[in-house]
MIDOSE-1310 file (N, C-alpha, C; in nm, 2 decimals, decimal comma, always signed):
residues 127
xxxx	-3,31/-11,21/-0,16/-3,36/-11,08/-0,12/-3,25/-11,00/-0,05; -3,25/-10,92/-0,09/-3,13/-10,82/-0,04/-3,18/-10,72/+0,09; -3,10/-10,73/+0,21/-3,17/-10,64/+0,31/-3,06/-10,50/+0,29; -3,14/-10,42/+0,38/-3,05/-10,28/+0,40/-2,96/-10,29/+0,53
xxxx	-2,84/-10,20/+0,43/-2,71/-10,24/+0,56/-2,80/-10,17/+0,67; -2,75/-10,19/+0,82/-2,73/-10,13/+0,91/-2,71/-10,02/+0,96; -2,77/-9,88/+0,98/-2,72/-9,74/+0,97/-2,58/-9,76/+1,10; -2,50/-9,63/+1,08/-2,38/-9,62/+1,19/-2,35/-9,47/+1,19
xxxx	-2,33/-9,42/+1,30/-2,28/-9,28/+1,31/-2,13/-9,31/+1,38; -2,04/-9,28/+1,29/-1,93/-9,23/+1,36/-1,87/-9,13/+1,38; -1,87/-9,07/+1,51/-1,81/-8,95/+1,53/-1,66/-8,93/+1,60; -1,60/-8,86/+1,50/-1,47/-8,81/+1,51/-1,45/-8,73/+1,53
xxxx	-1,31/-8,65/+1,56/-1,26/-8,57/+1,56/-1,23/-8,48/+1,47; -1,23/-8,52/+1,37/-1,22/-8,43/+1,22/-1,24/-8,48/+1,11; -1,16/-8,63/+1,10/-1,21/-8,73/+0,98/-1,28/-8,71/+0,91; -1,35/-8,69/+0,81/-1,21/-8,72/+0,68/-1,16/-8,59/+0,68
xxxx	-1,15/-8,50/+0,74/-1,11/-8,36/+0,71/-0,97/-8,31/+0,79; -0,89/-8,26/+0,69/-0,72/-8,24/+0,78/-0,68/-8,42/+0,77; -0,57/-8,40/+0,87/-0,48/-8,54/+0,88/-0,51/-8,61/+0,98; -0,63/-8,54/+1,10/-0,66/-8,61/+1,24/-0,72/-8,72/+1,17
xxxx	-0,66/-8,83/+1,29/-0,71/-8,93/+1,27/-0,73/-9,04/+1,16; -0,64/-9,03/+1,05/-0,65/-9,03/+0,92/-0,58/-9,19/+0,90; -0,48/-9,17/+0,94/-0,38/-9,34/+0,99/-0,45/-9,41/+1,06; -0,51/-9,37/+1,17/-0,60/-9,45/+1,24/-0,75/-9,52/+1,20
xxxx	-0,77/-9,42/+1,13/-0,94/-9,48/+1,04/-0,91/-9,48/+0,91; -0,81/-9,50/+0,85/-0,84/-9,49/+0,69/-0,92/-9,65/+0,62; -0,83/-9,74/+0,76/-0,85/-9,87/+0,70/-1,00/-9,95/+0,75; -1,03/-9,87/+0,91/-1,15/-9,92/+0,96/-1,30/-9,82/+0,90
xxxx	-1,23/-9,75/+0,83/-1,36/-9,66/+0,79/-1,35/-9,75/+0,61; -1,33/-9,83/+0,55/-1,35/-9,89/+0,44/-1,42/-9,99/+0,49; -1,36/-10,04/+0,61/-1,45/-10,15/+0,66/-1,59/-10,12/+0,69; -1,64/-10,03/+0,74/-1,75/-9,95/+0,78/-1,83/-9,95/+0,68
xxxx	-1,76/-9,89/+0,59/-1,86/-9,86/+0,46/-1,89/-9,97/+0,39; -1,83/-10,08/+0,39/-1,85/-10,22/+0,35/-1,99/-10,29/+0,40; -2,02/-10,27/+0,55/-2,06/-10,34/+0,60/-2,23/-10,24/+0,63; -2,18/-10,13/+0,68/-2,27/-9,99/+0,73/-2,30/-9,89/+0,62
xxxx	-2,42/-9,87/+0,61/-2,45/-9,74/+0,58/-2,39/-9,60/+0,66; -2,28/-9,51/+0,62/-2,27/-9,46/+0,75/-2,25/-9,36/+0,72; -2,26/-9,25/+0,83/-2,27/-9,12/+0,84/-2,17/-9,04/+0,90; -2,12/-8,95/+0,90/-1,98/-8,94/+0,98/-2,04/-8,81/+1,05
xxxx	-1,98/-8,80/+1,17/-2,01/-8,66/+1,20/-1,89/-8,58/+1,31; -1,82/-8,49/+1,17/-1,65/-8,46/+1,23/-1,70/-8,37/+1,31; -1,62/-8,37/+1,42/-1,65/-8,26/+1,55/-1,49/-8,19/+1,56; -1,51/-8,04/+1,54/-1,42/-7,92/+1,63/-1,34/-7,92/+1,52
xxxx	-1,30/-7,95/+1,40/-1,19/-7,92/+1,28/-1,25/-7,81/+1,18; -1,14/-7,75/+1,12/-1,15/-7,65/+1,00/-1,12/-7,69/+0,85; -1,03/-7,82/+0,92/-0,95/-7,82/+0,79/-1,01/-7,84/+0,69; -0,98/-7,87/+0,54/-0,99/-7,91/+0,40/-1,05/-8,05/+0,42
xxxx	-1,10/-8,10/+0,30/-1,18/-8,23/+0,30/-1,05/-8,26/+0,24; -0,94/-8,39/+0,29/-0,85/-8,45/+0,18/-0,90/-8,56/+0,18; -0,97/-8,64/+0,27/-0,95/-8,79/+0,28/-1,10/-8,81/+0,20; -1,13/-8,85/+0,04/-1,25/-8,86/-0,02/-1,34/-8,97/+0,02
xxxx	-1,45/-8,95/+0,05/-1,56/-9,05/+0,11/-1,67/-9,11/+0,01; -1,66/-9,21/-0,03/-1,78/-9,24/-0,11/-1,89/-9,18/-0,13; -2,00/-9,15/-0,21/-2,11/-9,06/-0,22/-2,17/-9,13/-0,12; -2,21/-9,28/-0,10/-2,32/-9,30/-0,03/-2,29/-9,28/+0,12
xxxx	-2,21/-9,21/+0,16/-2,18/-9,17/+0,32/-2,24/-9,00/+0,31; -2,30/-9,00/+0,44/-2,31/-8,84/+0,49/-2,18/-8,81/+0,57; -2,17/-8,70/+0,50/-2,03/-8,63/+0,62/-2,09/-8,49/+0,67; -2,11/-8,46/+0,80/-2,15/-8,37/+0,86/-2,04/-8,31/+0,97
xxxx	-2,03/-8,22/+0,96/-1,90/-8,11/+1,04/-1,96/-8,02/+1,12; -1,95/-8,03/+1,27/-1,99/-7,96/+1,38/-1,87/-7,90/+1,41; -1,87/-7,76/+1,45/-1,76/-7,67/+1,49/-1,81/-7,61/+1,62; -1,74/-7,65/+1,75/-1,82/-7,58/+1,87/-1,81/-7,42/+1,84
xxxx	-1,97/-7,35/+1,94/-1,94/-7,24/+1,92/-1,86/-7,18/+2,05; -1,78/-7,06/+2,05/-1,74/-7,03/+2,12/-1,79/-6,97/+2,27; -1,74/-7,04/+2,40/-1,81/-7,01/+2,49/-1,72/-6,98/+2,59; -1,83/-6,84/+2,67/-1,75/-6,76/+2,79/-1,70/-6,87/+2,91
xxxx	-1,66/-6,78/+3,03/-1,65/-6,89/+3,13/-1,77/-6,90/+3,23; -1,88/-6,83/+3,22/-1,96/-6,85/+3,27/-2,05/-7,02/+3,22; -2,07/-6,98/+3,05/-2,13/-7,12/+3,01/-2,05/-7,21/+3,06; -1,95/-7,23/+3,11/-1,82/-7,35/+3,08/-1,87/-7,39/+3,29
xxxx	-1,89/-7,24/+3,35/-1,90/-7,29/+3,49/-2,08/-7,33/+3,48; -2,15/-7,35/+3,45/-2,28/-7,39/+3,44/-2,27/-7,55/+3,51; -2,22/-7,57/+3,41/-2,20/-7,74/+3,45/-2,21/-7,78/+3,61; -2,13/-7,71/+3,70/-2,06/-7,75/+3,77/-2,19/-7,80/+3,88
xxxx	-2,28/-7,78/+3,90/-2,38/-7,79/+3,97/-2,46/-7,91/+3,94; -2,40/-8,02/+3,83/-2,44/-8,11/+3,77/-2,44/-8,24/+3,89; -2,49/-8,34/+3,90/-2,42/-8,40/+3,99/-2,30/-8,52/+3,94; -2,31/-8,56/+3,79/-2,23/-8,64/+3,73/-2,09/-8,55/+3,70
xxxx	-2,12/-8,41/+3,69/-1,99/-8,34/+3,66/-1,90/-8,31/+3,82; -1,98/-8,35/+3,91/-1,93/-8,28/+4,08/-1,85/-8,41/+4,10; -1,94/-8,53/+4,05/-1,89/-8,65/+4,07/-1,75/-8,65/+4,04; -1,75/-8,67/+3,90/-1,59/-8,67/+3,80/-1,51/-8,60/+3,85
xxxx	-1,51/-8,41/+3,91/-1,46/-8,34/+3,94/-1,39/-8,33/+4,05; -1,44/-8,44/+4,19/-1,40/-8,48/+4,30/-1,36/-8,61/+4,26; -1,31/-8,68/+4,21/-1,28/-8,81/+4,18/-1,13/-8,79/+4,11; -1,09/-8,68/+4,04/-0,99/-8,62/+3,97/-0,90/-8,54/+4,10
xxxx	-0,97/-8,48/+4,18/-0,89/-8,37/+4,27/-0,88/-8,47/+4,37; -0,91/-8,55/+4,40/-0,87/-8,70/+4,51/-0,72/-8,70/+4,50; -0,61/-8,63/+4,63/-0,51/-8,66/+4,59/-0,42/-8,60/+4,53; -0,45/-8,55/+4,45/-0,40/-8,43/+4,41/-0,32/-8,30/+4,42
xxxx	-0,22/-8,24/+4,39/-0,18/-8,09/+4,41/-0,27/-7,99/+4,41; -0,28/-7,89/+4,44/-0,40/-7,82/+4,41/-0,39/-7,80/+4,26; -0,29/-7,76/+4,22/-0,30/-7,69/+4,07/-0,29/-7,82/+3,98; -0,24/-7,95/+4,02/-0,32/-8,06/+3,92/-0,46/-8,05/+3,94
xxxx	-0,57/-8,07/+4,02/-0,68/-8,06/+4,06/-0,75/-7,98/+3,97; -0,75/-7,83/+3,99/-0,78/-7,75/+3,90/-0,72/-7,76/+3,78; -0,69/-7,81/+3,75/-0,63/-7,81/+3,62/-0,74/-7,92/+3,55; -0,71/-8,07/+3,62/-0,84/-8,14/+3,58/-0,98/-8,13/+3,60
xxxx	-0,99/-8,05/+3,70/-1,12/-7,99/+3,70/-1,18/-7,91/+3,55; -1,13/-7,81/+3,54/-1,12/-7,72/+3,43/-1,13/-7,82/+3,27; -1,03/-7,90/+3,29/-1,02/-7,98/+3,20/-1,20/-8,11/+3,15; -1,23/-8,14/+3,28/-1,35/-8,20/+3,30/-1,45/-8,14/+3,24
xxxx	-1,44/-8,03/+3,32/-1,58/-7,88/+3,31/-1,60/-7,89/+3,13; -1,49/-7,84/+3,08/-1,49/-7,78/+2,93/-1,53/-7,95/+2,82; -1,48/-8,02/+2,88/-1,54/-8,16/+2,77/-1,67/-8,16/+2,83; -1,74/-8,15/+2,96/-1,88/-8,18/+2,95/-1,94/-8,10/+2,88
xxxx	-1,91/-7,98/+2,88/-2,00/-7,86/+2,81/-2,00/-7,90/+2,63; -1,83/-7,93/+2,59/-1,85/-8,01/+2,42/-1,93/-8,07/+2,41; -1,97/-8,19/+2,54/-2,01/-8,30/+2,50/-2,20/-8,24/+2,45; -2,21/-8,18/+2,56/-2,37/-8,08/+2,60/-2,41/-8,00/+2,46
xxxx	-2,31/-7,99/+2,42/-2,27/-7,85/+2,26/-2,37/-7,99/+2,15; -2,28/-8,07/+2,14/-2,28/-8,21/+2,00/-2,41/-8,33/+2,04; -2,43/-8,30/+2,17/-2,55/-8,42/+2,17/-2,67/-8,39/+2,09; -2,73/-8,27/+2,11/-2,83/-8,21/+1,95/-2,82/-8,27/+1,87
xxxx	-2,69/-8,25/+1,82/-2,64/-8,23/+1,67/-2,67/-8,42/+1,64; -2,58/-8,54/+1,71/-2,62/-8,64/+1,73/-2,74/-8,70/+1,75; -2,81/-8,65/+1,82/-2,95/-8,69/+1,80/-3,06/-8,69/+1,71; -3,01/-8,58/+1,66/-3,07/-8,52/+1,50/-3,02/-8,59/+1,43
xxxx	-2,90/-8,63/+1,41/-2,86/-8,68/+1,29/-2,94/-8,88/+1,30; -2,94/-8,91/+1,42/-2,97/-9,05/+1,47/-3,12/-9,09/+1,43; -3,18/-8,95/+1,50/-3,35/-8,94/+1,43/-3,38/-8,93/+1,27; -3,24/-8,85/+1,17/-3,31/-8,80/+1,06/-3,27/-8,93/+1,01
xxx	-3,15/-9,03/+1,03/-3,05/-9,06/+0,94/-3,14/-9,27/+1,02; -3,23/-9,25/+1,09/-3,27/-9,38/+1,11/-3,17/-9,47/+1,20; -3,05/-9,41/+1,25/-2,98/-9,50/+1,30/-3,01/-9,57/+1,39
């Protein structure tokens, strides 16, 4: 009796699309598909599809949309983002600080952008 592989979402950075990340997963993403049913879900690239994926894979491409600095200052009142944000300026120059601050601020909001998108895909795709 034959069971069904395993579902798997891996999310990248652009994979298979453009050259990100392409040396790095060409050989673990064969392994993947060996073993996983899997779904890929490239986040923030434009480029061209070069790297070909088997039919039985979904490839799904999220592009953040563009946001003011208002959305980007929302976060900040978070308590997991105040945490990270004082934990980074510990020490610090001022303008390293802000710099990681800013740097913090804008990946939590990506992260806030793609969790939807991930959870949809987790609920439709069974993972």
């Amino acid at each position: 009796m034959l069971s069904e592989k395993k579902r798997i979402l891996l999310v990248t950075a652009g994979f298979p699309f453009g050259e990100w990340e392409r040396g790095f997963l060409a050989t673990e993403f064969q392994y993947l598909c060996e073993r996983f049913q899997v779904t890929v879900l490239a986040v923030g690239r434009e480029d061209p599809l070069i790297y070909p994926v088997p039919e039985s894979v979904r490839v799904e491409r999220f592009l953040y949309p563009k946001a003011g600095k208002s959305a980007l200052l929302r976060h900040i009142p978070e308590p997991e983002v105040r945490r990270e944000m004082i934990d980074a300026a510990k020490g610090a120059p001022l303008k390293t600080a802000l710099s990681r601050i800013k740097l913090i601020n804008a990946y939590y909001h990506r992260a806030k952008q793609v969790e939807p998108v991930m959870e949809r895909l987790i609920r439709e795709q069974r993972i």
